[in-house]
VOPAGU-2260 file (C-alpha; in pm, 1 decimal, decimal comma):
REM VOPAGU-2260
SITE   aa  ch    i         X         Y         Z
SITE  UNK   A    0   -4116,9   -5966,8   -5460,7
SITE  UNK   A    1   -4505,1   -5883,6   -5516,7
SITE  UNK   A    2   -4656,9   -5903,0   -5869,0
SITE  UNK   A    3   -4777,0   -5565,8   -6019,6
SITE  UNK   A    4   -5063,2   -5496,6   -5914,7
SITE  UNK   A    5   -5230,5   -5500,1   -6221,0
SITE  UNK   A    6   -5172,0   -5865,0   -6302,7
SITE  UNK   A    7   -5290,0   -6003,9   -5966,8
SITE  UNK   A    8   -5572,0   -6237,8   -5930,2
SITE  UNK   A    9   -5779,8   -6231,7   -5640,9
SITE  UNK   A   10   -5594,9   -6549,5   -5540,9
SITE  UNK   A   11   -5329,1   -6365,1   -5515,2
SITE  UNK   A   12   -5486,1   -6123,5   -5281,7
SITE  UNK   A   13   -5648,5   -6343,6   -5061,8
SITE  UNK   A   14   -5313,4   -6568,4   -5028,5
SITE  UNK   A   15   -5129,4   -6171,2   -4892,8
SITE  UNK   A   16   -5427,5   -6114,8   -4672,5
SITE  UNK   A   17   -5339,0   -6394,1   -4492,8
SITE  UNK   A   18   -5026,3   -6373,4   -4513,6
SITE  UNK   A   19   -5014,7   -6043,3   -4355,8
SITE  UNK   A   20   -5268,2   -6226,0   -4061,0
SITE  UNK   A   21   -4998,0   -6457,0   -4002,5
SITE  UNK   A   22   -4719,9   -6208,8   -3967,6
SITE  UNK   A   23   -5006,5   -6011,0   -3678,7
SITE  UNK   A   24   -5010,2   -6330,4   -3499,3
SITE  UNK   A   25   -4667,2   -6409,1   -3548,8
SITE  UNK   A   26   -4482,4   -6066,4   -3427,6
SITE  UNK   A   27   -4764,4   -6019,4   -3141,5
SITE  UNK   A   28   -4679,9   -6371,5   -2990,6
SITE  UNK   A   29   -4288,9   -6316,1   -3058,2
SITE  UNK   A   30   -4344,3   -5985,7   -2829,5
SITE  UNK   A   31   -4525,9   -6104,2   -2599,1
SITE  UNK   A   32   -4308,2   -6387,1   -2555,3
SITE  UNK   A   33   -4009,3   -6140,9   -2508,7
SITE  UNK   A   34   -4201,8   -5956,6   -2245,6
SITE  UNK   A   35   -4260,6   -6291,2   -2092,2
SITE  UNK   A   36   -3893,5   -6380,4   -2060,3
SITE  UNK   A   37   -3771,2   -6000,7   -1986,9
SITE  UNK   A   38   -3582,9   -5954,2   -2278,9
SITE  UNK   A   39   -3753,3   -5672,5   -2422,7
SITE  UNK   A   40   -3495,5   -5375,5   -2578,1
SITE  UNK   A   41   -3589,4   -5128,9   -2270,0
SITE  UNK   A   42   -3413,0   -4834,3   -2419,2
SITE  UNK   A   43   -3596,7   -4876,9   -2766,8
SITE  UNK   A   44   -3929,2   -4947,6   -2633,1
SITE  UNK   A   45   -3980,0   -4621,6   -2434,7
SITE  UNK   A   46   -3858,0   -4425,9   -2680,0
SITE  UNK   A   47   -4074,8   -4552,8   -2908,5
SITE  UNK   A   48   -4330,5   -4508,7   -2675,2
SITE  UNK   A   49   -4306,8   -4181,4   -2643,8
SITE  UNK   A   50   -4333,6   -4127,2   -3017,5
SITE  UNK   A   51   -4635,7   -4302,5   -3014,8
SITE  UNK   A   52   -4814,9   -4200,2   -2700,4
SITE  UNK   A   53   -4686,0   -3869,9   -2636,7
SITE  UNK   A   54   -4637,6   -3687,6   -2927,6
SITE  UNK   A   55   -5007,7   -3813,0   -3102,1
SITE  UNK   A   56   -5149,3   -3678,5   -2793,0
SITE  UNK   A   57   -5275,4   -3351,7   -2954,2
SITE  UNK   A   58   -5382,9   -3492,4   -3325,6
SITE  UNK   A   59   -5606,4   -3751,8   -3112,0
SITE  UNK   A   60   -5735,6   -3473,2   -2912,3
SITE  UNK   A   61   -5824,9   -3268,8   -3232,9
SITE  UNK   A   62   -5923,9   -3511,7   -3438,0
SITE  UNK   A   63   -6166,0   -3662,3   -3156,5
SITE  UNK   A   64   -6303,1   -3352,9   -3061,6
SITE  UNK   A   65   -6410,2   -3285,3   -3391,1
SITE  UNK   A   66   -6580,8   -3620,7   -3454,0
SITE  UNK   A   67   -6763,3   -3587,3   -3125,0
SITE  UNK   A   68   -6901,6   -3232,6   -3213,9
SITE  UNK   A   69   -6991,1   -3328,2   -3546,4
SITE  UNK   A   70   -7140,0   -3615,5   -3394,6
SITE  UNK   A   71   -7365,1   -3459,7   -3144,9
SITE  UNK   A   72   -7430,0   -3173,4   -3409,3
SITE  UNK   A   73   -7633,8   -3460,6   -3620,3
SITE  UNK   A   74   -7814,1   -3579,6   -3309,4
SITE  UNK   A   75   -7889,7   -3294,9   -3200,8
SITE  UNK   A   76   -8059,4   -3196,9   -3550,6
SITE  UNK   A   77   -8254,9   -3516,5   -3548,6
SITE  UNK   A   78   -8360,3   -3565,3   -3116,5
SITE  UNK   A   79   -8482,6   -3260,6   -3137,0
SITE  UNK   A   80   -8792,6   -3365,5   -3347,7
SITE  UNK   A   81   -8915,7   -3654,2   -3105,9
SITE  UNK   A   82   -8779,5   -3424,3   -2773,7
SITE  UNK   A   83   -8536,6   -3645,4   -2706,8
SITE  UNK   A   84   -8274,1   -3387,0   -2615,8
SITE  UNK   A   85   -8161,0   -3537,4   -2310,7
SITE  UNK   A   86   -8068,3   -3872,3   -2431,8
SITE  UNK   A   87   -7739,0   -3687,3   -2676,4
SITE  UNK   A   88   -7499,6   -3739,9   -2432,5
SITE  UNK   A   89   -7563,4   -4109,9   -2401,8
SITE  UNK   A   90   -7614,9   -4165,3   -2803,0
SITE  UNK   A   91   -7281,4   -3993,1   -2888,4
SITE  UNK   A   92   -7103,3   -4195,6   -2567,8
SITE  UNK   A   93   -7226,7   -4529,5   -2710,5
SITE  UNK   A   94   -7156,5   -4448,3   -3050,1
SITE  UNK   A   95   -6784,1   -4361,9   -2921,5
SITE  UNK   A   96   -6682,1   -4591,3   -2710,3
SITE  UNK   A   97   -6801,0   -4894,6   -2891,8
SITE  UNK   A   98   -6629,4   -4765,5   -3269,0
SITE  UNK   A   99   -6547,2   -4463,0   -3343,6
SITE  UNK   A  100   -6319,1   -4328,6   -3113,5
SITE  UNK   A  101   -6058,6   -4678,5   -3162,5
SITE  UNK   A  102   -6109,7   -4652,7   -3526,3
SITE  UNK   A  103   -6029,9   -4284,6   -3540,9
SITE  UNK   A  104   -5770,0   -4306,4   -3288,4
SITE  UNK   A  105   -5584,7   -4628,8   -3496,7
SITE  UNK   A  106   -5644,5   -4404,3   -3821,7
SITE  UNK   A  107   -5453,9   -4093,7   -3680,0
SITE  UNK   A  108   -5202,6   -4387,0   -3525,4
SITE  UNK   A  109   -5149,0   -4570,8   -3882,6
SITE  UNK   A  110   -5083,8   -4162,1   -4069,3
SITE  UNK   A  111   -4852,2   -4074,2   -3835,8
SITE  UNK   A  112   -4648,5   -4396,9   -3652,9
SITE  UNK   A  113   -4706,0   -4669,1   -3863,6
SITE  UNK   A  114   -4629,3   -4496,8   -4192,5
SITE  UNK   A  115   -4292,5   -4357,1   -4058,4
SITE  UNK   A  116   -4238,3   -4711,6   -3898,2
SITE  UNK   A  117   -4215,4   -4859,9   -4249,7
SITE  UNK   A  118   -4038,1   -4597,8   -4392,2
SITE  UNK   A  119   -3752,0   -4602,9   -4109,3
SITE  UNK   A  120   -3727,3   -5017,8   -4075,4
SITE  UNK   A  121   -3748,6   -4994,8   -4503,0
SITE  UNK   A  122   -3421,9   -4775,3   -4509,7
SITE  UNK   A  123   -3264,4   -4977,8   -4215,4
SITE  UNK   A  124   -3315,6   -5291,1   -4477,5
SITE  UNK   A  125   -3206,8   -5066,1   -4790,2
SITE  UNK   A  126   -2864,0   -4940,9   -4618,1
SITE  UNK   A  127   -2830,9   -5292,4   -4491,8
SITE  UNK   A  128   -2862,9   -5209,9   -4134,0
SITE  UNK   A  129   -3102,5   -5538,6   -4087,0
SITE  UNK   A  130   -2780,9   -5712,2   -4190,0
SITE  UNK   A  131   -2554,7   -5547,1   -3969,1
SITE  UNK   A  132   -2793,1   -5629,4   -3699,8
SITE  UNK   A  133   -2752,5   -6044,0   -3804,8
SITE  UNK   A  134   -2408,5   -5995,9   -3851,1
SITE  UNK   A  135   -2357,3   -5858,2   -3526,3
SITE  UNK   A  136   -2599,0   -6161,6   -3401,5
SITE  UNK   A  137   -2875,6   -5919,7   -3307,3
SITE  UNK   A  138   -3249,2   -6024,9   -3389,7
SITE  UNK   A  139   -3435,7   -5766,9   -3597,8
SITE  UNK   A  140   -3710,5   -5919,9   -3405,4
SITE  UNK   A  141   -3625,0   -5816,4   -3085,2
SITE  UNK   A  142   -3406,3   -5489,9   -3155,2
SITE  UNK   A  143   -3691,0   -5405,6   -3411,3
SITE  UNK   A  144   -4032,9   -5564,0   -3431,0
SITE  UNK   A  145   -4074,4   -5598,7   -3059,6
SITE  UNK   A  146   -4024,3   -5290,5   -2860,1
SITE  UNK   A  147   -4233,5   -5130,2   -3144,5
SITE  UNK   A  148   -4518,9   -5400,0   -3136,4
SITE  UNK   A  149   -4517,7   -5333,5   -2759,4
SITE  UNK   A  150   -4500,3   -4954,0   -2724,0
SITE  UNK   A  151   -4823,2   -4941,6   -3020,8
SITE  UNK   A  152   -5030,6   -5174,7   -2791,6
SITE  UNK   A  153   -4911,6   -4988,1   -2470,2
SITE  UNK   A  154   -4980,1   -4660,3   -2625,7
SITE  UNK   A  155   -5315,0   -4703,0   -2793,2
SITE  UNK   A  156   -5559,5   -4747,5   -2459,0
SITE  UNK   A  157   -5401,4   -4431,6   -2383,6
SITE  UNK   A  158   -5465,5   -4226,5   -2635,7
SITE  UNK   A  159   -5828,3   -4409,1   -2691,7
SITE  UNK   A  160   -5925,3   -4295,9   -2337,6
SITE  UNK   A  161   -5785,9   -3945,1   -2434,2
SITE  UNK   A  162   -5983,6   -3990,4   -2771,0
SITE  UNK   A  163   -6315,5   -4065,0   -2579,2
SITE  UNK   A  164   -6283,7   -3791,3   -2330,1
SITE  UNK   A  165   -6246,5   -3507,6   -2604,2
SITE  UNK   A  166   -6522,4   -3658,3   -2866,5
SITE  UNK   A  167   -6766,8   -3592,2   -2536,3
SITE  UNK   A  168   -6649,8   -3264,4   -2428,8
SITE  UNK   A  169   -6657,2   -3217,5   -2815,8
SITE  UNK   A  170   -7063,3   -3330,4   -2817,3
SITE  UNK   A  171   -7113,2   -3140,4   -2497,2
SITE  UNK   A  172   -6996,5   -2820,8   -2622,3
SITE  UNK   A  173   -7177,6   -2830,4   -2933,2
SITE  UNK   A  174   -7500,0   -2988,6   -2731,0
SITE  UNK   A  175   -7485,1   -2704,2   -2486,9
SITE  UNK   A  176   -7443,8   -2443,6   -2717,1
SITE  UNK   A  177   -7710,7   -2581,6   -2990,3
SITE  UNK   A  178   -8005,8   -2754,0   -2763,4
SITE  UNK   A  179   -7882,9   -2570,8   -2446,5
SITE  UNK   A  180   -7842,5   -2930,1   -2268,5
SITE  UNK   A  181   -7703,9   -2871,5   -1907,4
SITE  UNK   A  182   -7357,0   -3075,4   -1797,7
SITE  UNK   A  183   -7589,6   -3299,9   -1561,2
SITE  UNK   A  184   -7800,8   -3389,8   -1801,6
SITE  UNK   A  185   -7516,0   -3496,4   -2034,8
SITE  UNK   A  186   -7355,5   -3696,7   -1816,9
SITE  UNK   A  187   -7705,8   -3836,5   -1654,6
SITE  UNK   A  188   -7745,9   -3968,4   -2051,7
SITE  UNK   A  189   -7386,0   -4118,9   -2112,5
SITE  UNK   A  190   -7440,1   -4281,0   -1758,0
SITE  UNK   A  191   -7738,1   -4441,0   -1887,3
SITE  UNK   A  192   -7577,7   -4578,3   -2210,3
SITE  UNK   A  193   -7241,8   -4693,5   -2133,5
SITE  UNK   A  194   -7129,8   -4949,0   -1835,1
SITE  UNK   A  195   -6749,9   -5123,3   -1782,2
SITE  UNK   A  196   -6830,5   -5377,5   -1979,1
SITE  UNK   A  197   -6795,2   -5083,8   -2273,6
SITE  UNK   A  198   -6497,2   -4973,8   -2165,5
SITE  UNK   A  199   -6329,8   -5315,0   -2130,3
SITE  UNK   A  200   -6422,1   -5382,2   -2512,4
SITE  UNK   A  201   -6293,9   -5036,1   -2649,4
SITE  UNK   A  202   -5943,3   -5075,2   -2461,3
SITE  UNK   A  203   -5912,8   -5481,0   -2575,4
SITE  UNK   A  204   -5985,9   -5309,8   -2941,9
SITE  UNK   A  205   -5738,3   -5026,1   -2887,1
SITE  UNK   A  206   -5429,3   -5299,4   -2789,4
SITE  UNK   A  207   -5545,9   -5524,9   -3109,8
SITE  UNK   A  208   -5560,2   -5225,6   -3337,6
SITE  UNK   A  209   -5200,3   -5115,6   -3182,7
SITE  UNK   A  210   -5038,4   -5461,0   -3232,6
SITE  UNK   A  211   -5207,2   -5475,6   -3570,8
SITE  UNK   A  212   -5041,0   -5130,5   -3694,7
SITE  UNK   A  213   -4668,9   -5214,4   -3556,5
SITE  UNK   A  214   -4696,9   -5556,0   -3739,0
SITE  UNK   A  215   -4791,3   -5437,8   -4042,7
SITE  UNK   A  216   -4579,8   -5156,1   -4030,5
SITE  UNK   A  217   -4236,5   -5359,5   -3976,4
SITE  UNK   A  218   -4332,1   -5640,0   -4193,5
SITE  UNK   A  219   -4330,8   -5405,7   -4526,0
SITE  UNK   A  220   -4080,9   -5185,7   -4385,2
SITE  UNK   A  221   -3867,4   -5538,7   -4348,9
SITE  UNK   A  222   -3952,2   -5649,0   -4701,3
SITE  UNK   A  223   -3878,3   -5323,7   -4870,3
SITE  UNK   A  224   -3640,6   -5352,5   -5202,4
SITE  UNK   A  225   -3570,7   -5144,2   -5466,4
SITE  UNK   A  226   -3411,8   -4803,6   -5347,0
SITE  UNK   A  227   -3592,4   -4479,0   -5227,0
SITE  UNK   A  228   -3846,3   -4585,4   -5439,8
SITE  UNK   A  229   -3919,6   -4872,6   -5283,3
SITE  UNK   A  230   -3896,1   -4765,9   -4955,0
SITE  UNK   A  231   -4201,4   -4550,0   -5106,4
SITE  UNK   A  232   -4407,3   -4831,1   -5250,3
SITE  UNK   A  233   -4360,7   -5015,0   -4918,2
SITE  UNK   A  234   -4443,0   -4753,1   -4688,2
SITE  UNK   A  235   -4775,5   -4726,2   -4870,9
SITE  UNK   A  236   -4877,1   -5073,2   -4909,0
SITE  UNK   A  237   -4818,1   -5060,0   -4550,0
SITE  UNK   A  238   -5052,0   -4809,3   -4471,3
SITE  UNK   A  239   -5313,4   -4948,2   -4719,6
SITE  UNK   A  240   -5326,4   -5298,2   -4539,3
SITE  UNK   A  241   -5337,7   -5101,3   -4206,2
SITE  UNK   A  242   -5637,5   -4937,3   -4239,2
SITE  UNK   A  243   -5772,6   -5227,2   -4412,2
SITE  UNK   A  244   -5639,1   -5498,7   -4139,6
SITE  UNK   A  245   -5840,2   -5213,6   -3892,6
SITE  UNK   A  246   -6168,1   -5236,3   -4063,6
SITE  UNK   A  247   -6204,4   -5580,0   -4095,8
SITE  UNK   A  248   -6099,3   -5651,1   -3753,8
SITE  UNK   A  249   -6312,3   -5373,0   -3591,8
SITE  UNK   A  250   -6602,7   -5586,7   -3753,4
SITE  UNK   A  251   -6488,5   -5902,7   -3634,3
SITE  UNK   A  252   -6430,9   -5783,7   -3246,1
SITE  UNK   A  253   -6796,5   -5572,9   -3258,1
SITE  UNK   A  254   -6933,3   -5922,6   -3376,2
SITE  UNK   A  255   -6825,5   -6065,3   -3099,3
SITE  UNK   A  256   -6821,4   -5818,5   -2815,0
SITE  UNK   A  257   -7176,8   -5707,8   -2887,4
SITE  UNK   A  258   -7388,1   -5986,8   -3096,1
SITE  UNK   A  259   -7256,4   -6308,1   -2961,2
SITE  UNK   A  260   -7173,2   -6187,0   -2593,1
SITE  UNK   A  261   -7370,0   -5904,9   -2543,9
């Protein structure tokens, strides 16, 4: 069991920030593996794919759409001075595709899947379901972990494709409406900005960021002790390391993807 939080050194920390790495790589490659073999849970995995994809569907859209107007709202403030009115459309596309609409999309994914992921798998392991599973020779891996690690990096492209398609219509309506900047000349602009290369980089961060949520999510949810209360404790230390996991990562894969490669 964790120390309080109060009386943990940073060694401490550091040794559960790996730990939770190791757990990423460890359930992503035990997933993947059952893929390989064709021994996923079928019945499991689209249903909780249809949590995940599905029914987010209209907080991404909301959420996006917001970001994207607010977005364009500041550029448009600003491009006006140096009448650069026509490049908005390309300057909120980059800006977009390359972070915010993955980040924002794994944010609204972490709230509302993986929070209830670790709450669920933490009362399975309270009322001794994960036992009953072993008992009954089942893998918590594979009737768990895996068809949810799997659905989350399914899912996520998804909705990040959704996510960039409304944060531009977002930008465009407030463009239009603000600087009066015509649909051609939008799309003339994100044309200009973005390329494939761009979209192949905000999908590859959308399935990391969606195997990065599930993991985390299951691992505290299979750790959980101590009652409703702990089911609590867990499902929030979940959803701290999730957003924190996201962060970090999204800096590592920009790195990457746009200072060594690019």
């Amino acid at each position: 069991m964790s120390k309080p939080i109060a009386n943990r050194s940073i060694k401490d920390k550091v040794f559960e920030l790996f730990e939770i790495v190791g757990k990423i790589v460890e359930h992503i490659y035990s997933s993947l593996n059952y893929l390989r073999l064709g021994k996923v849970n079928k019945k499991e995995f689209w249903s909780q794919a249809y949590d995940t994809a599905w029914c987010s569907i209209s907080t991404v859209i909301i959420t996006n759409l917001s970001i994207g107007a607010v977005s364009s709202l500041q550029l448009t403030k600003h491009f006006a001075t140096f009448g650069a009115l026509s490049e908005i459309g390309g300057t909120n596309a980059m800006a977009q595709l390359r972070e915010l609409a993955p980040v924002i999309t794994a944010i609204v994914v972490t709230g509302r899947i993986g929070s209830a992921w670790a709450a669920e798998v933490g009362t399975m392991k309270i009322t001794e379901q994960i036992n009953a599973l072993k008992v009954m020779k089942l893998s918590p891996e594979w009737f768990i972990v895996c068809p949810r690690v799997l659905a989350c990096m399914l899912s996520m492209p998804i909705l990040n494709i959704i996510a960039i398609f409304a944060s531009l219509v977002g930008g465009y309506i407030v463009a239009s409406l603000i600087a009066q900047v015509t649909v051609i000349s939008y799309v003339n602009s994100i044309k200009n900005y973005v390329d494939v290369y761009d979209f192949m980089v905000t999908s590859f961060k959308a399935i990391c960021f969606g195997g990065i949520i599930a993991s985390i999510a299951c691992s505290y949810g299979l750790e959980a002790t101590g009652g409703a209360a702990g089911v609590g404790k867990f499902t929030t230390k979940a959803v701290v390391s999730c957003l924190i996991c996201l962060f970090a990562f999204n800096y590592i894969l920009s790195f990457i993807f746009y200072t060594l490669f690019k």
